[in-house]
Structures are given as structure tokens and as C-alpha cells.
N, C-alpha and C positions, 0 to 999 in steps of 0.2 A: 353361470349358475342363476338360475330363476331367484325371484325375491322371498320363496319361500324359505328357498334352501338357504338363502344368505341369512336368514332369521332363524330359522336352525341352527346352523352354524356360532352365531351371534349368543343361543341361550346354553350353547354346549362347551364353548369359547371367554366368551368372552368381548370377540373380536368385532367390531363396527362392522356394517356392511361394505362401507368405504374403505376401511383394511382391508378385509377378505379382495373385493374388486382389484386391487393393487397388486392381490399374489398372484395372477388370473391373466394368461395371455389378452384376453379380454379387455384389459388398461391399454392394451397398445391399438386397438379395431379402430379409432380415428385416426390412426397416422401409418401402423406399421400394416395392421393386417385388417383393411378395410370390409373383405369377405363375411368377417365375424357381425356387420354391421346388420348384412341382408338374413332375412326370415327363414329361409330356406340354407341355411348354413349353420341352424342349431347344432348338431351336433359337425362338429368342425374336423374334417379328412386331415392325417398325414401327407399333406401334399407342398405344405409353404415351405419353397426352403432355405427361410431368413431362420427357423425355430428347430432348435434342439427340440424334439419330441422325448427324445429319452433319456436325454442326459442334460451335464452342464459342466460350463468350464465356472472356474475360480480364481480369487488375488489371495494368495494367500495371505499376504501383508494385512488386505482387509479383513482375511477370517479370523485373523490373530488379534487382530483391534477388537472386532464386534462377538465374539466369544461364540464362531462357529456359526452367524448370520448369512444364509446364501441370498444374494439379491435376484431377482425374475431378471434380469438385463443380462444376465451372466447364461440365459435360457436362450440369447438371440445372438446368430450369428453374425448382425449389425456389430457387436460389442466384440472388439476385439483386442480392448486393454482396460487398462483401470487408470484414469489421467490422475486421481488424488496420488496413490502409492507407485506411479511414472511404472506400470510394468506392466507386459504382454499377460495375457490372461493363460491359464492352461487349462488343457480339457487330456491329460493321461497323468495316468499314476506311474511313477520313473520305475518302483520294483516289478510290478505286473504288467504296467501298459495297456491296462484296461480304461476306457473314459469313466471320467469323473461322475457320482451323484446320479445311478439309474432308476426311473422313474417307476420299472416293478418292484423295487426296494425302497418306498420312498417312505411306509411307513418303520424302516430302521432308521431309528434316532441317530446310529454309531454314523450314519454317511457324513454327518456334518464334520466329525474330528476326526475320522479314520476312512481308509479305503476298506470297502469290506467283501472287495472282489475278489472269487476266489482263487489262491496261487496255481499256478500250471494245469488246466482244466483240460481236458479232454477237446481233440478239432472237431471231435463230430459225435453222433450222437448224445443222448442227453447228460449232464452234468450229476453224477452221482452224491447224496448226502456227505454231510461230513466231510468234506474238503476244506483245508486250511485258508483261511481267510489269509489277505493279505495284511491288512492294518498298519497301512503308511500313516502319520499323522499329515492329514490334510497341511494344519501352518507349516511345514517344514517342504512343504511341493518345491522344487528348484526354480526360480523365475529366471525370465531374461528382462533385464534392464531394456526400458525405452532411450534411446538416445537420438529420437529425432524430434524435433518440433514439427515434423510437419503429420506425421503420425498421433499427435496431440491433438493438433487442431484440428483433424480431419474427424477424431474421435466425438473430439469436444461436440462440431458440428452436428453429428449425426445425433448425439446425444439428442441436443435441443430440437432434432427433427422427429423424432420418438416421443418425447413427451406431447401427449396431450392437452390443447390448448380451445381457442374460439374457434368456430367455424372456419372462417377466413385461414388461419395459420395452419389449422389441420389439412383444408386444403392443398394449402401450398408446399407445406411437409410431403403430402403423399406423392406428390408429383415429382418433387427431388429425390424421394425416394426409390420412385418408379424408373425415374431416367437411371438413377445411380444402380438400380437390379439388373435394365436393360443391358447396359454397357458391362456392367461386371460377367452378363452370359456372354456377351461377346466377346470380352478378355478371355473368360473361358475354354476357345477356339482357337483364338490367335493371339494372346500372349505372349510377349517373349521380355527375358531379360532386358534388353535394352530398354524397357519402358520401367522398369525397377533403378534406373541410374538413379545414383544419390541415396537411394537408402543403405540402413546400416546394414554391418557384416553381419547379424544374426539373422538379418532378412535374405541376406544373399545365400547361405546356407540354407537358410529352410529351402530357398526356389530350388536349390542345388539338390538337396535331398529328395522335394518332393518330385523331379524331373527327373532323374534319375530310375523313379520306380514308373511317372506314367509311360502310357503305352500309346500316346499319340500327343502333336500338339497343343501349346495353352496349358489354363490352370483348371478349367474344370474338376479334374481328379482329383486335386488337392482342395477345391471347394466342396466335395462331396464329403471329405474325411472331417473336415471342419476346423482344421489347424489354426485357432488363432492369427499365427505369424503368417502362414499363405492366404490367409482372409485380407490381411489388415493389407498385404501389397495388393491385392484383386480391386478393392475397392479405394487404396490410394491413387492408383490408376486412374480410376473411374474419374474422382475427385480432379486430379489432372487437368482430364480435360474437359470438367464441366466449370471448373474454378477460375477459368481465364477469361479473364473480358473477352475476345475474341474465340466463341468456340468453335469458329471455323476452323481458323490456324488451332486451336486444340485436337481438333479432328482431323487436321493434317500431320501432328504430330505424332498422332497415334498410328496414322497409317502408315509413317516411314521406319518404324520400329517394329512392326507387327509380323510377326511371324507367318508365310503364306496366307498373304491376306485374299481373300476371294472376292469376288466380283458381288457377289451378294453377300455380307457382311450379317444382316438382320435373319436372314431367309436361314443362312448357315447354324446359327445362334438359335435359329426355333423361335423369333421373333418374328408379329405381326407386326409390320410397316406402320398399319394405318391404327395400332392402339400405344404407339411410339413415336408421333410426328417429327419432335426433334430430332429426335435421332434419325429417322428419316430424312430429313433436312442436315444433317451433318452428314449421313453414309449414303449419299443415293448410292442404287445398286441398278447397274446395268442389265437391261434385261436379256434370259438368256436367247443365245439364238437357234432359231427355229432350226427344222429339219432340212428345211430348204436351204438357208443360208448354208448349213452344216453340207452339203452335198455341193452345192457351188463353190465354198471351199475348197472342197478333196479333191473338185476335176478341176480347180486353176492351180493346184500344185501337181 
């Protein structure tokens, strides 16, 4: 929002310009979503996909506290629990299974207490008036207990790389952040359970559920959907193996659990090598071979 607008806002409100900045993906453009910084990205594409564009998940433990308060972190696919009330975030409504809080309804007041999605709509074409609303109360959404410390930590983590800080720390944020996007498109790919060892049973079922419906290797599909619980294993992952003093051997260990892992790792991932060094440096990727080699092959067998 321009400074006009936030002065606007400010005589119509109430609100500081500094509040208003706060509700505003915009708080995050030094650490999370740098794009927002450059001039040429005023008006900011559907394209980042750390950011609920439409929707949002919720604790309901904390809506219950703050009388219906949705926080912007609960907007980023980064955030996939609430470390104060120890519990996995949600983003569907249990009686509809619609996602939570859509941003073409954003000015109904009722989304903060009620779901006001409406019940059993039509698959296709357009949604006819007067359809029954659902109206689950929001505090009553079923949560799943956290029961891992490492799931905490790793939350806590990201937390403090998200907020905005001095120059220096922003930097160094966006680049853990970047390695941690990297890697998670790669799990993406090649994924598999054994790199989930040790977490809890709720997290073993979500991979179960959500593996069950994709239609190819890795978690991609369930990073698309935004599930919380399959978020929070994709990027414990990541954490994995960027957590250990030695990220070599981290990168060894990801490779002997990896679900057909390919020769090019980055390339398969839709990553640039050279805007990902490290990672480059932990996955070299073999280059592939020529047409030539490929025909000298075929006639020595």
C-alpha cells in the first residue's frame, strides 16, 4: 500500500501505518518474499508458493484466546503449527471440507467465528444464491496435538527467520530460506517415507493419506494442497539435512532414502544450479550423456 493509502486508512481506522504494514504480506519482503522489495513488482502475481493467496489456516486454541484474531503467519505456508498452543495448524472445515477464511469473502465478519462455506454446492458450474451456509464454529475445528520436539524447533526456527530484522540478519534469513524452498522442491520429487522416520503417528498418516491419492512420486501433490501436516514433514526434511554440522553426510543421507533418486536432482526439481550453489555443492548432478556416448552404448551391448 502506498503512504497515501496507509493515511487513509489511518483516518478511516484508526489504525498506525505501522499496524496496517503488519497485516500486509509486505512485513515479510525482507526475509520471506524479497520480490516485493523491487519496483517492478508493485502490483505482486499469484506466483509465490510459500503464500496462501486465498485462504488461511488456523489454531483454533488461539482463536479461542483472542476472540476470533486471525494472525497473517497463518497466510504462509512456512507456518505449519502454533508452538504457544503445541498444535498442527488447520486449513479445512471437518462438516464441508472447504479451506478455511477465503479472501473473496473477506469482507464477512462471520469468517472469523464461523465457516460460511457453502454446504454441498454444485461440481460445476456456477453456485446458485441462497445455499445453506455451513457455520461450523471456527474454536471448535478438531486439532492434532504436536508430539514432537523436533517439529517445534524447527517451527520455532523459521519463525525467527520470517521476522524482519537489520540488514545483515535479513540477509542471512533469506538465504536459509532459499536453501530450505530449494530442498523442499526436491523432496517434492523424490521423497519418500523413510526420510519421515521418527516422526509422529499423525504425521505418518497424513503421508499415508496423502500418497495414497498422488499420482506420481514425492510430496509435491500434497505441497500443492497445503496440508499443514504434509508441509511440516517436507520441510522437517529439508531441516534434516541442512541442521547437521556436516551437510555432506546430510546429503548423503537424503540420498539413501530417496525415492528414485535421478542423476540430476536440481534439473529434475526445476532448479537453477547456479542460483542454488549449495545445494549444487551437496547434489552434483552428473551430466547427461551425449548422443554419441548413447549409440556407443547400444552397439557394445
Amino acid at each position: 500500500m502506498s503512504d497515501e493509502q496507509l493515511q487513509m486508512m489511518h483516518r478511516r481506522t484508526g489504525l498506525r501505518p505501522a499496524q496496517v504494514r503488519r497485516m500486509l504480506y509486505s512485513h515479510y519482503a525482507p526475509t520471506a518474499f524479497p520480490s516485493l522489495l523491487q519496483p517492478a513488482h508493485k502490483v505482486w502475481q499469484a506466483s509465490e508458493p510459500w503464500a496462501r493467496r486465498e485462504h488461511s489456516t488456523a489454531c483454533p486454541l488461539r482463536l479461542r484466546a483472542s476472540q476470533g484474531r486471525w494472525l497473517l503467519s497463518w497466510r504462509l505456508k512456512w507456518t505449519f503449527l502454533c508452538p504457544d498452543a503445541l498444535v498442527y495448524l488447520v486449513n479445512r472445515c471437518p462438516r464441508c471440507g472447504m479451506q478455511l477464511y477465503w479472501r473473496p469473502s473477506a469482507t464477512n465478519a462471520q469468517q472469523r467465528t464461523f465457516c460460511t462455506q457453502p454446504l454441498n454446492p454444485p461440481r460445476t458450474g456456477p453456485w446458485p444464491r441462497g445455499l445453506p451456509r455451513c457455520g461450523f464454529p471456527m474454536e471448535e475445528l478438531p486439532v492434532v496435538p504436536v508430539e514432537d520436539e523436533e517439529a517445534v524447533h524447527v517451527q520455532r526456527r523459521i519463525d525467527g527467520l520470517l521476522a524482519p530484522a537489520d540488514d545483515a540478519s535479513n540477509i542471512r534469513a533469506r538465504e536459509a530460506l532459499r536453501d530450505l524452498d530449494a530442498l523442499v522442491r526436491v523432496i517434492g520429487v523424490v521423497g519418500s517415507r523413510a526420510h519421515a522416520d521418527g516422526m509422529e503417528d499423525a504425521v505418518s498418516r497424513a503421508l499415508l493419506d496423502g500418497r495414497s491419492r498422488a499420482h506420481r512420486a514425492g510430496y509435491a501433490w500434497m505441497f500443492s494442497r497445503g496440508e499443514p501436516l504434509a508441509i511440516s514433514v517436507m520441510v522437517r526434511i529439508a531441516a534434516r539435512v541442512l541442521r547437521v554440522e556436516d551437510c555432506v553426510a546430510g546429503a548423503a543421507w537424503f540420498r539413501e532414502r530417496a525415492e528414485g533418486f535421478q542423476l540430476r536432482p536440481l534439473s529434475d526439481a526445476r532448479l537453477a544450479a547456479r542460483d542454488y550453489p549449495r545445494l549444487a555443492a551437496l547434489f552434483p548432478e552428473e551430466p547427461l550423456p551425449s548422443r554419441k556416448a548413447n549409440r556407443q552404448r547400444d552397439q557394445a551391448v
